[in-house]
C-alpha positions as a Markdown table, in Angstrom:
| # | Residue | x | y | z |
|---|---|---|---|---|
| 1 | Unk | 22.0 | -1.8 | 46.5 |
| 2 | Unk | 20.6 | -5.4 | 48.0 |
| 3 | Unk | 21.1 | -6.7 | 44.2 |
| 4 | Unk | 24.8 | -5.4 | 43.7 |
| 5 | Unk | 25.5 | -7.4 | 47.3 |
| 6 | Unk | 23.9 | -10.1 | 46.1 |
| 7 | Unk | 25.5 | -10.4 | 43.0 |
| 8 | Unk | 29.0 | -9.9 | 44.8 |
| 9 | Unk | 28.1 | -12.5 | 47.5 |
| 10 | Unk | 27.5 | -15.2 | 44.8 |
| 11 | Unk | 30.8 | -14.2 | 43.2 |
| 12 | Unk | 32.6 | -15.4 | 46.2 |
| 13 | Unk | 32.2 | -19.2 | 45.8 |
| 14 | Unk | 32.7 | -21.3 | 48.9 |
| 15 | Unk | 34.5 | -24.6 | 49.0 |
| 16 | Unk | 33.6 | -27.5 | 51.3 |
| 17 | Unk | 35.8 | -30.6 | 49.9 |
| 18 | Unk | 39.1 | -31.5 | 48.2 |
| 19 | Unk | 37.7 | -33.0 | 45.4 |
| 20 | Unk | 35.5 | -29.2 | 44.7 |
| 21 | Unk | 39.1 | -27.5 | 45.4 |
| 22 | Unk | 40.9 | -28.9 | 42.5 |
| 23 | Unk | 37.9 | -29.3 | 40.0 |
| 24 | Unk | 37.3 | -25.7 | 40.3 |
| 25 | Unk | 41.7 | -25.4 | 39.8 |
| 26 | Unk | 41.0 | -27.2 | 36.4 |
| 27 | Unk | 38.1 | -25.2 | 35.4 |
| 28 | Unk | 39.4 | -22.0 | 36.3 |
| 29 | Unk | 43.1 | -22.5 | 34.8 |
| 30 | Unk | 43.3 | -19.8 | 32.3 |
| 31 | Unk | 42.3 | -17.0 | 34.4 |
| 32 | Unk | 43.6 | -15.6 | 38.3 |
| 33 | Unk | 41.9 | -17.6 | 41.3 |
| 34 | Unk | 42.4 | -15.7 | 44.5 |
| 35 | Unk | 41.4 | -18.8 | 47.2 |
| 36 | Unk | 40.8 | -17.5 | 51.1 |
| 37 | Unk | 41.4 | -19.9 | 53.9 |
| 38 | Unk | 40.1 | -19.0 | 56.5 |
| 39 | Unk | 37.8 | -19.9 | 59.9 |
| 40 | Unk | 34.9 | -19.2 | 61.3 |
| 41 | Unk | 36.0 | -18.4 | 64.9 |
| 42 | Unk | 38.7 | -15.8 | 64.1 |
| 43 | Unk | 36.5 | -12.1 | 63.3 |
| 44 | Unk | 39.3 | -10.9 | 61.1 |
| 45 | Unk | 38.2 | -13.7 | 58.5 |
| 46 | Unk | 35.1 | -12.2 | 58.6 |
| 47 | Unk | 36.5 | -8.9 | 57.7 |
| 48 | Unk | 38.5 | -9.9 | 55.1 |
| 49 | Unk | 35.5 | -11.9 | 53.7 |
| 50 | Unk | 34.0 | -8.5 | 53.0 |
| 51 | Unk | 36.4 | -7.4 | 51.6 |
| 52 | Unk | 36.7 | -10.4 | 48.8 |
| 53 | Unk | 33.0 | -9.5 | 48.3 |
| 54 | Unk | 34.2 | -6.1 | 47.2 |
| 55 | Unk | 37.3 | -7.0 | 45.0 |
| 56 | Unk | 34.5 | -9.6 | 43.1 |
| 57 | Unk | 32.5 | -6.6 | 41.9 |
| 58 | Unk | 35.6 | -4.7 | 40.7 |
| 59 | Unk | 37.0 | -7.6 | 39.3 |
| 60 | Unk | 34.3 | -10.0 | 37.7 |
| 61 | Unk | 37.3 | -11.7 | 35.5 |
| 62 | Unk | 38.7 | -12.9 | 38.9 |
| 63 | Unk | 37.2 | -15.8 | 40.4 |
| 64 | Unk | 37.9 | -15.8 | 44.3 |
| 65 | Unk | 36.8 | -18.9 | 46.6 |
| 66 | Unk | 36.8 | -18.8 | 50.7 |
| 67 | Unk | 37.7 | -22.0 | 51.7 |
| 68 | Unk | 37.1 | -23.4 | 55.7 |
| 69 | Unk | 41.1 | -24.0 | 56.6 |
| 70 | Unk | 40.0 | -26.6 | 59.0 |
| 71 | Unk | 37.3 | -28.0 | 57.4 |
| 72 | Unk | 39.4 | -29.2 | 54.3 |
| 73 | Unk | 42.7 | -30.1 | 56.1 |
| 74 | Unk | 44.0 | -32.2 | 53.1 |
| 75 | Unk | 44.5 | -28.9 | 50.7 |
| 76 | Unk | 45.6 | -26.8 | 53.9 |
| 77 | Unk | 48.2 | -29.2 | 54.5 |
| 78 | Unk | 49.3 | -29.6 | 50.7 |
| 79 | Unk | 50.0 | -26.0 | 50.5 |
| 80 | Unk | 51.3 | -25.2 | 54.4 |
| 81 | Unk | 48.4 | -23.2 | 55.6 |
| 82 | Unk | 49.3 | -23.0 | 59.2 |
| 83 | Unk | 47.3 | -20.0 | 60.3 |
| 84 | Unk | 44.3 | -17.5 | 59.1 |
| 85 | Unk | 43.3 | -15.4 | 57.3 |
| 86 | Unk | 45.9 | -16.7 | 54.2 |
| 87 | Unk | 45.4 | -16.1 | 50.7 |
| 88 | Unk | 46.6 | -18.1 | 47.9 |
| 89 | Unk | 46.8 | -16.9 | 44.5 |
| 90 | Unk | 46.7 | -19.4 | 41.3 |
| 91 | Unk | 47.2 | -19.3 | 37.8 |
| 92 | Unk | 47.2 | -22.0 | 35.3 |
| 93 | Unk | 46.4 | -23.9 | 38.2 |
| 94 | Unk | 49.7 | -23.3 | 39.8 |
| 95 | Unk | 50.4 | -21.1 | 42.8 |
| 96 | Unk | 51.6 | -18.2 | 42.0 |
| 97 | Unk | 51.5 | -16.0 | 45.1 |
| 98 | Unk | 50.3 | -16.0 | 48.9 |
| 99 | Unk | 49.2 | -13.3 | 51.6 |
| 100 | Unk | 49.5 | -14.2 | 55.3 |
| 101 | Unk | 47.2 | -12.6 | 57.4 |
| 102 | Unk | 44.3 | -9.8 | 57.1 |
| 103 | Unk | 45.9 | -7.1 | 55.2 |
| 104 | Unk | 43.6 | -5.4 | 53.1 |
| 105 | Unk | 45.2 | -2.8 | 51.0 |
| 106 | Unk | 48.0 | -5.9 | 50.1 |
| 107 | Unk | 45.2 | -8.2 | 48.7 |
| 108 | Unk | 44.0 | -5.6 | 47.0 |
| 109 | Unk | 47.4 | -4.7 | 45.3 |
| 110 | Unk | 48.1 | -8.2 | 45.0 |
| 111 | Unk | 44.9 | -8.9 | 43.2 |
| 112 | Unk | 44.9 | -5.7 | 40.6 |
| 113 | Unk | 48.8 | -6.8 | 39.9 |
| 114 | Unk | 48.1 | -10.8 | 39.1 |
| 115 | Unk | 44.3 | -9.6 | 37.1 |
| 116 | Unk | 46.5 | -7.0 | 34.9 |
| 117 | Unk | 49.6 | -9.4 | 34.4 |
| 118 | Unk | 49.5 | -12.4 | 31.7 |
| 119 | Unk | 52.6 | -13.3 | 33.0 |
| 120 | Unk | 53.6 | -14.9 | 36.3 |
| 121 | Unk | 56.3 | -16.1 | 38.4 |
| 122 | Unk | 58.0 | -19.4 | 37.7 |
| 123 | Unk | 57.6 | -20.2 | 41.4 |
| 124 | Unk | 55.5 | -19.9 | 43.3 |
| 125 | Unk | 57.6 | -18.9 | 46.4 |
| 126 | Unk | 59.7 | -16.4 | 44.6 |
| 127 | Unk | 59.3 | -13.1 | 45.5 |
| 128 | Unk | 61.2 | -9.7 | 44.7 |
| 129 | Unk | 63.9 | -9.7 | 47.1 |
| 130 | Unk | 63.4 | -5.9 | 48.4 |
| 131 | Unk | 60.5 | -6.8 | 49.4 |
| 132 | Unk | 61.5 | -9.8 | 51.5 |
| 133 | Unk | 62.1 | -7.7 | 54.7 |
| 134 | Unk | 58.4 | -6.0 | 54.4 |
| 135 | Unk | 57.1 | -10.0 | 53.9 |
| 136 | Unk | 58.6 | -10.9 | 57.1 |
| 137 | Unk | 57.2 | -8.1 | 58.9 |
| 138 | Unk | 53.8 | -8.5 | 58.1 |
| 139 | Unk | 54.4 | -12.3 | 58.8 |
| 140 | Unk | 55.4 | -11.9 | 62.1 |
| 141 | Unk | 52.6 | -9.1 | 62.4 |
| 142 | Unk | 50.1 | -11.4 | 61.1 |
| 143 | Unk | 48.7 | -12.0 | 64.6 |
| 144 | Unk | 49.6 | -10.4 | 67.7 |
| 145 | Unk | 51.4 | -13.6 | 69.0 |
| 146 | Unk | 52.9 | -15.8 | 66.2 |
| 147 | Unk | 55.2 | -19.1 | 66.2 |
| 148 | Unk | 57.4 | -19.7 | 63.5 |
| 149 | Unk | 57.8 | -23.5 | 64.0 |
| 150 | Unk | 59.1 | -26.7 | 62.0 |
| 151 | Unk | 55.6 | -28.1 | 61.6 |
| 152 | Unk | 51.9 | -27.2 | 62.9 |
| 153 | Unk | 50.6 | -27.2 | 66.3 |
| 154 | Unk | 48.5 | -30.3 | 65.5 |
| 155 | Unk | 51.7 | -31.9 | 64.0 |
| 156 | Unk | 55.3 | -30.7 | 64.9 |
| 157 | Unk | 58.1 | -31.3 | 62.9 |
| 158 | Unk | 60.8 | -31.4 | 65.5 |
| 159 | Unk | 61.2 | -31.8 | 69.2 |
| 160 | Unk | 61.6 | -27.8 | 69.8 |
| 161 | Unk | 59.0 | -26.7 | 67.9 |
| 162 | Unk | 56.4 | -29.2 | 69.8 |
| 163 | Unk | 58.0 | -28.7 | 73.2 |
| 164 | Unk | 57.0 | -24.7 | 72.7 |
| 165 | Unk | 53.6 | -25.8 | 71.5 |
| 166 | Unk | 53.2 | -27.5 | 74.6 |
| 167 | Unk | 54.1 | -24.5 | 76.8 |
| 168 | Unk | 51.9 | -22.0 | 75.1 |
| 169 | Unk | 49.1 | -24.8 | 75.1 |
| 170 | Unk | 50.0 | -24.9 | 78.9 |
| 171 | Unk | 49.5 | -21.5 | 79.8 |
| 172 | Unk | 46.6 | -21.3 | 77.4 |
| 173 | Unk | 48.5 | -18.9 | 74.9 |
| 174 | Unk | 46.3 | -17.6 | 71.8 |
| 175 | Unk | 48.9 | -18.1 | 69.4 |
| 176 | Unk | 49.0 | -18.5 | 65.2 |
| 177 | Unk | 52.1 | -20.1 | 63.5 |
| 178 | Unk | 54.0 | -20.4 | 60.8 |
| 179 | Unk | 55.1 | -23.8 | 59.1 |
| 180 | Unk | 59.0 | -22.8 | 57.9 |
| 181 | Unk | 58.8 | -26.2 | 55.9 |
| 182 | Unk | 56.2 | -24.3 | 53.9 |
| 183 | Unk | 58.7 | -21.4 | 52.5 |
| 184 | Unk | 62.3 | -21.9 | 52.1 |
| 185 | Unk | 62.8 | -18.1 | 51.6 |
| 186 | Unk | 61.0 | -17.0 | 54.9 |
| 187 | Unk | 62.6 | -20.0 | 56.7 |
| 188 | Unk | 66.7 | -18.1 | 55.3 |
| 189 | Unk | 65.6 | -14.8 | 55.5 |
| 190 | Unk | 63.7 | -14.9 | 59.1 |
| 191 | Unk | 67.6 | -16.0 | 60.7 |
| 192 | Unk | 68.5 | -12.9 | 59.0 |
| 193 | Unk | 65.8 | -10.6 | 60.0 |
| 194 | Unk | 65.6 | -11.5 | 63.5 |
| 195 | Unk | 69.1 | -12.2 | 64.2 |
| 196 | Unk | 68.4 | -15.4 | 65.7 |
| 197 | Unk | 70.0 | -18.6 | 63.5 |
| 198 | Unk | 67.5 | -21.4 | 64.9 |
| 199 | Unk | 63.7 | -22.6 | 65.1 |
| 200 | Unk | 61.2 | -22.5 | 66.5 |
| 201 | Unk | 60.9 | -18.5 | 67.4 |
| 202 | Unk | 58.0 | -16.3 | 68.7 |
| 203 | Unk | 57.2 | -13.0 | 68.4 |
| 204 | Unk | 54.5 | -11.0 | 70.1 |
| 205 | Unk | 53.1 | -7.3 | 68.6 |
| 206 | Unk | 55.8 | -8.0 | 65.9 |
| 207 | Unk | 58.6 | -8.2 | 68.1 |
| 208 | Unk | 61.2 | -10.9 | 68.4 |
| 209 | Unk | 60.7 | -13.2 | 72.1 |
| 210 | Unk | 63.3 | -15.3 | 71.6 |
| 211 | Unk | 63.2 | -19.4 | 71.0 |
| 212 | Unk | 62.5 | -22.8 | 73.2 |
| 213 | Unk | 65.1 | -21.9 | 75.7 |
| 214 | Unk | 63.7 | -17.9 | 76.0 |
| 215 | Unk | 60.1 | -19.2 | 76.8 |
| 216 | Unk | 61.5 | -21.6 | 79.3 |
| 217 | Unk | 63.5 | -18.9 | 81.4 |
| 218 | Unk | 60.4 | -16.7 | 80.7 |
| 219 | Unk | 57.8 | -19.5 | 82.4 |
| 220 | Unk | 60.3 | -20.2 | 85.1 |
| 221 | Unk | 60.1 | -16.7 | 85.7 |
| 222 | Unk | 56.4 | -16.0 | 85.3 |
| 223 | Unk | 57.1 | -13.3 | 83.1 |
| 224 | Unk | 55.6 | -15.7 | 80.5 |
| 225 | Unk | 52.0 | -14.9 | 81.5 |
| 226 | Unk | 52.8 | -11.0 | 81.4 |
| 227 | Unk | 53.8 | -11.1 | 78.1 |
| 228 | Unk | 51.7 | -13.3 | 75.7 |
| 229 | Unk | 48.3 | -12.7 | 74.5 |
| 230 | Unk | 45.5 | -15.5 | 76.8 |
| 231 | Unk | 43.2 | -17.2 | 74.3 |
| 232 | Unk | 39.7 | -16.2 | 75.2 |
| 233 | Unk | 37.6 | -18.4 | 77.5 |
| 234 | Unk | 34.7 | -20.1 | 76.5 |
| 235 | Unk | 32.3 | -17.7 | 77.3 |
| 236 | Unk | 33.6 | -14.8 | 75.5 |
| 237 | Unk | 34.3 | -17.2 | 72.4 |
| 238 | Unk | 30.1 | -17.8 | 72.8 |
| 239 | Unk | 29.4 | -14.1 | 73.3 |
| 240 | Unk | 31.5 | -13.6 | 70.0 |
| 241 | Unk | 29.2 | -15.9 | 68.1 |
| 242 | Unk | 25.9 | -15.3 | 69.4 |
| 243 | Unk | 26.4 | -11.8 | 68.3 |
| 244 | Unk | 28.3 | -12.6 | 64.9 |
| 245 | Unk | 25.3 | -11.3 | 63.3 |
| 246 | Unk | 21.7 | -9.9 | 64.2 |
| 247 | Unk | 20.0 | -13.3 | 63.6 |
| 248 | Unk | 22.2 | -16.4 | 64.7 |
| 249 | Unk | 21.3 | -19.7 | 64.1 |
| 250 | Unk | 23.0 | -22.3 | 65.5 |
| 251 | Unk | 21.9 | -25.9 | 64.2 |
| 252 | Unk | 23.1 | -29.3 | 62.9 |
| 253 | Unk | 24.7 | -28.2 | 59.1 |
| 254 | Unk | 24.6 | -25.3 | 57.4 |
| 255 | Unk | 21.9 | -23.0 | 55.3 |
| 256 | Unk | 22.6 | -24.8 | 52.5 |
| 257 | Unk | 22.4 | -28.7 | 53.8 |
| 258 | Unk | 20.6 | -29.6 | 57.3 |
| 259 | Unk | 21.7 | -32.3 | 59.0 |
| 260 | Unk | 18.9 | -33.4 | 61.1 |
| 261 | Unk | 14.9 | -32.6 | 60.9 |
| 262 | Unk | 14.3 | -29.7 | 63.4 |
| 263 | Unk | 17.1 | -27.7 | 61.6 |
| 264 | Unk | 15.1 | -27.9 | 58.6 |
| 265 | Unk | 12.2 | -26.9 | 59.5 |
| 266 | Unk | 13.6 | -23.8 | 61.3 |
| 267 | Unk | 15.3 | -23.2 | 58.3 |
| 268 | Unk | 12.2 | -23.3 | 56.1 |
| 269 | Unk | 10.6 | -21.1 | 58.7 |
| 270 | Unk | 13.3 | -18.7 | 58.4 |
| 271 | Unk | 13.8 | -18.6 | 54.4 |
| 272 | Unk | 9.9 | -18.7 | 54.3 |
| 273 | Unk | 9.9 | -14.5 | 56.0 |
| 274 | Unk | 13.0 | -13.4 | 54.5 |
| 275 | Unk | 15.1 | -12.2 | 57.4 |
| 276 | Unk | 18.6 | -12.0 | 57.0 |
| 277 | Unk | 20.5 | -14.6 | 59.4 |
| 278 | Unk | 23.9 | -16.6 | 59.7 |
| 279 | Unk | 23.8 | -20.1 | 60.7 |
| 280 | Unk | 27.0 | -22.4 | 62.4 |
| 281 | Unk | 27.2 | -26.1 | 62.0 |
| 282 | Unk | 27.7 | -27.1 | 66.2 |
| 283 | Unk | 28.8 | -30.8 | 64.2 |
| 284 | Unk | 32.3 | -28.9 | 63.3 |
| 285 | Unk | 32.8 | -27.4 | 66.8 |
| 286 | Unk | 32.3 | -30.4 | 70.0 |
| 287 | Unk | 33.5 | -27.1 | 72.1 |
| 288 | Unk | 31.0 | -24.7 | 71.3 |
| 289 | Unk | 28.0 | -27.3 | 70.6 |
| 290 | Unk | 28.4 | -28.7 | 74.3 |
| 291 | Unk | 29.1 | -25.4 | 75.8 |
| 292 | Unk | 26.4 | -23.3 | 74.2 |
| 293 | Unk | 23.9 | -26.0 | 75.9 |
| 294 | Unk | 25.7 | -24.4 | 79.4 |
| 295 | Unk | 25.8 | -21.0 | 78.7 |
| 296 | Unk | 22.1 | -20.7 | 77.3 |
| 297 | Unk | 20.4 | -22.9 | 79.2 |
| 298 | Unk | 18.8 | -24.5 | 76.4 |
| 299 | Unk | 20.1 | -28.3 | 76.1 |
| 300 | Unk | 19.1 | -29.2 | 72.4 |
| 301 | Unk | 19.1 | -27.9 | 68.9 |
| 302 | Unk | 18.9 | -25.9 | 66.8 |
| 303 | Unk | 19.2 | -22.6 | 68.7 |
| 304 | Unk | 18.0 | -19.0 | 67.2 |
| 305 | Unk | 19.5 | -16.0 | 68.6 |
| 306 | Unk | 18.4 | -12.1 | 67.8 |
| 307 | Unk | 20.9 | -9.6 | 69.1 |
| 308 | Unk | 23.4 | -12.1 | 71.1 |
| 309 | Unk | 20.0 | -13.2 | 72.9 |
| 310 | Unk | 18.4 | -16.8 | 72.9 |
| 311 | Unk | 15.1 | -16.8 | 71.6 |
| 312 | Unk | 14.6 | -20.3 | 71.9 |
| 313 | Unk | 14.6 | -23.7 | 69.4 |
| 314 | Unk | 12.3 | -25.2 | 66.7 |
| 315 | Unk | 8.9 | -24.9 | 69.0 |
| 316 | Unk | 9.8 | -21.7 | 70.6 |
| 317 | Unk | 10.2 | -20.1 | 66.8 |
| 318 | Unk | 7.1 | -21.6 | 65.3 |
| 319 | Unk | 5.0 | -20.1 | 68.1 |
| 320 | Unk | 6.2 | -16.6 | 67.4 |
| 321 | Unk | 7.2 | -17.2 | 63.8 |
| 322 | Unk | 4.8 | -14.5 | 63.0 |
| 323 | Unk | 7.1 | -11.9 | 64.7 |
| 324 | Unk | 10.2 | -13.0 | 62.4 |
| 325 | Unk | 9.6 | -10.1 | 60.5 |
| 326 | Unk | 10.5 | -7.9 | 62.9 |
| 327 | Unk | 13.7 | -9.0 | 63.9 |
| 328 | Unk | 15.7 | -6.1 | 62.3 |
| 329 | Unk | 13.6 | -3.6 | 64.5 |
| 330 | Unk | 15.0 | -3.7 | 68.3 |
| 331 | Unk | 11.9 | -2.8 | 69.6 |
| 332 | Unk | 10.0 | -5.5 | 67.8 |
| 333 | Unk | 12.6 | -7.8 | 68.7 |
| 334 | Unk | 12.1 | -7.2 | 72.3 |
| 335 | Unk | 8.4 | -7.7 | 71.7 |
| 336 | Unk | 9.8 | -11.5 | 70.4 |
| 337 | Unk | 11.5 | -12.0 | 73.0 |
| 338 | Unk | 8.7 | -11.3 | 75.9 |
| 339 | Unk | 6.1 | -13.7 | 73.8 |
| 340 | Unk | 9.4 | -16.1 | 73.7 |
| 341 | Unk | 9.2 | -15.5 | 78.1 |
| 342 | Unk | 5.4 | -16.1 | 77.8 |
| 343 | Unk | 6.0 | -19.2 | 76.0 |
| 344 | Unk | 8.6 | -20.6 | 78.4 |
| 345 | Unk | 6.2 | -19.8 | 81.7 |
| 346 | Unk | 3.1 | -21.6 | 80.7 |
C-alpha cells in the first residue's frame, strides 16, 4: 500500500520554473501531459492533487505535472490562468484542452478521452458546441463567487473590470476570476448564457449578479456584504495551514531545497525518524510568514506543528527529537508537547 502511494506520488512531477515547464513540453511531446495549476492556500488544490495521484496509477502512459500558478507567473500568464484549481491538457506540445475548477469526475473523463485518442483538436479552444452551455456552467460554478473580467485582478484590462476589482477588494470579497481575453468562445457564448451583452460580470453560487453598475447599486445599498462570500481572516487562513497535515513544518524553502541553516537541520532531523510531514516556504507568503510569528507566539523560524499545535523551532525539536516517532499517535503527541512546555519553563 505505502509503495503503490509512493510510486503514484513520484508520478506526479512538480514544476518550480519556466524554463522546467517547457523542457518537460519538449520531452513529453509525443504522449498526453495533463499540467495542474494550482496553490497552496486554496484546499480544493489539495483535493484535486489526490486525485492526479490516482489517475497517475491508472494511467502510467500519462505524464501529469502540478504546477504553483503563482509561483511561475510567466506560463500562468501565457496561457490565461486566472484562477485555481485549472487543468491544461497538451499534446505534441500544443494545448489541446482545459478544465476550470475542481471537478473530479470531468478530469477524469477528460483524461481517459485525450490517453485513448491519437487524434486531437486543431485548437486548442475548440470545443463541441453542445457542450458549450455545461462549460459555462461549471465556469461560473468554479468557485462560489467568480468574476468574469477583461484581465486579472493583479492586472485589468479595462477600466470596468478594475473598478469591480477594486470594490470586491474593498469589501474584502473572496472572489476567483476569469480572464475573457483567454477564450474567445466563453467570452461569445457567456453574453448568451447570461443574457447580459457586456464585461466584466459576477456571479455568486452560479448565479448571474449583474455587472459594474449592479455591484455599485448593491454597495450603495449594503446589500453588497449580504450577498458575496468574505475572504477568510488571517487567523482562519493560519488555522487552515497549521492543520494542513498532522506534521507542519513551516520554514525558509521547501523539503526539497532549504533556504537557510536552521531549516536544514530540522529537516535532517525530521527525514532522519521517518515521520510523515508537509513543509511551506514562509519566503513565498510575507502574509503568513509575519503573521504566524503573531498568532504562535514564536518570532523566528522554522516552526514545527503536530495536530495544528506549535511544538516549537530548531532547539525545541532537537531536545525532544527522540519523541518524533510518535507523532502519529495523539497520546504520544501530547506527551511531545508537555516535554515541549518543560522545555519552554526552564
Amino acid at each position: 500500500m505505502a509503495a503503490g502511494a509512493a510510486e503514484a506520488a513520484a508520478a506526479v512531477v512538480e514544476v518550480g520554473s519556466t524554463r522546467q515547464f517547457e523542457e518537460l513540453l519538449r520531452l513529453t511531446a509525443k504522449s498526453l501531459l495533463v499540467v495542474h495549476f494550482w496553490a497552496p492556500w486554496a484546499p480544493q488544490c489539495a483535493q484535486m492533487n489526490d486525485v492526479m495521484a490516482e489517475l497517475a496509477k491508472e494511467h502510467p502512459q500519462v505524464s501529469f505535472v502540478k504546477l504553483e500558478a503563482e509561483a511561475v507567473p510567466e506560463v500562468s500568464e501565457k496561457y490565461g490562468i486566472s484562477s485555481v484549481p485549472t487543468f491544461l491538457f497538451f499534446k505534441n506540445s500544443q494545448k489541446i484542452d482545459r478544465l476550470d475548477g475542481a471537478h473530479a469526475p470531468e478530469l477524469t473523463k477528460k483524461v481517459q478521452r485525450h490517453a485513448s485518442s491519437g487524434s486531437f483538436p486543431p485548437s486548442g479552444n475548440e470545443h463541441p458546441k453542445e457542450d458549450l452551455n455545461l462549460r459555462l456552467k461549471k465556469l461560473t460554478h468554479a468557485a462560489p463567487c467568480m468574476l468574469f473580467m477583461k484581465g486579472t485582478p493583479q492586472e485589468p484590462r479595462c477600466g470596468f473590470s478594475k473598478q469591480m476589482v477594486e470594490i470586491l477588494h474593498k469589501h474584502n470579497i473572496q472572489f476567483s476570476s476569469f480572464d475573457i481575453f483567454s477564450d474567445e468562445e466563453v467570452r461569445q457564448g457567456l453574453k448568451t448564457y447570461s443574457n447580459w451583452p457586456t464585461y466584466p460580470q459576477l456571479y455568486v453560487s452560479g448565479e448571474l449578479i449583474g455587472g459594474l453598475d449592479i455591484i455599485k447599486e448593491l454597495e450603495a445599498s449594503d446589500e453588497l456584504d449580504t450577498i458575496c462570500p468574505k475572504a477568510p481572516k488571517l487567523e482562519e487562513r493560519l488555522k487552515v495551514l497549521t492543520n494542513k497535515a498532522s506534521v507542519m513544518l513551516f520554514m525558509k524553502g521547501n523539503k526539497q531545497e532549504a533556504k537557510c541553516g536552521f531549516s536544514k537541520q530540522i529537516l535532517e532531523i525530521l527525514n532522519s525518524t521517518g515521520v510523515e510531514y508537509e513543509t511551506f516556504d514562509i519566503l513565498e507568503d510575507e502574509e503568513v510568514r509575519q503573521g504566524l510569528k503573531t498568532f504562535s507566539n514564536w518570532p523566528t523560524y522554522p516552526q514545527l506543528y503536530v495536530k495544528g499545535e506549535l511544538v516549537g523551532g530548531l532547539d525545541i525539536v532537537k531536545n525532544c527529537a527522540r519523541l518524533l516517532w510518535a507523532f502519529p499517535t495523539s497520546s504520544l503527541a501530547s506527551d511531545a508537547r508537555r516535554s515541549v512546555s518543560s522545555v519552554r519553563s526552564n
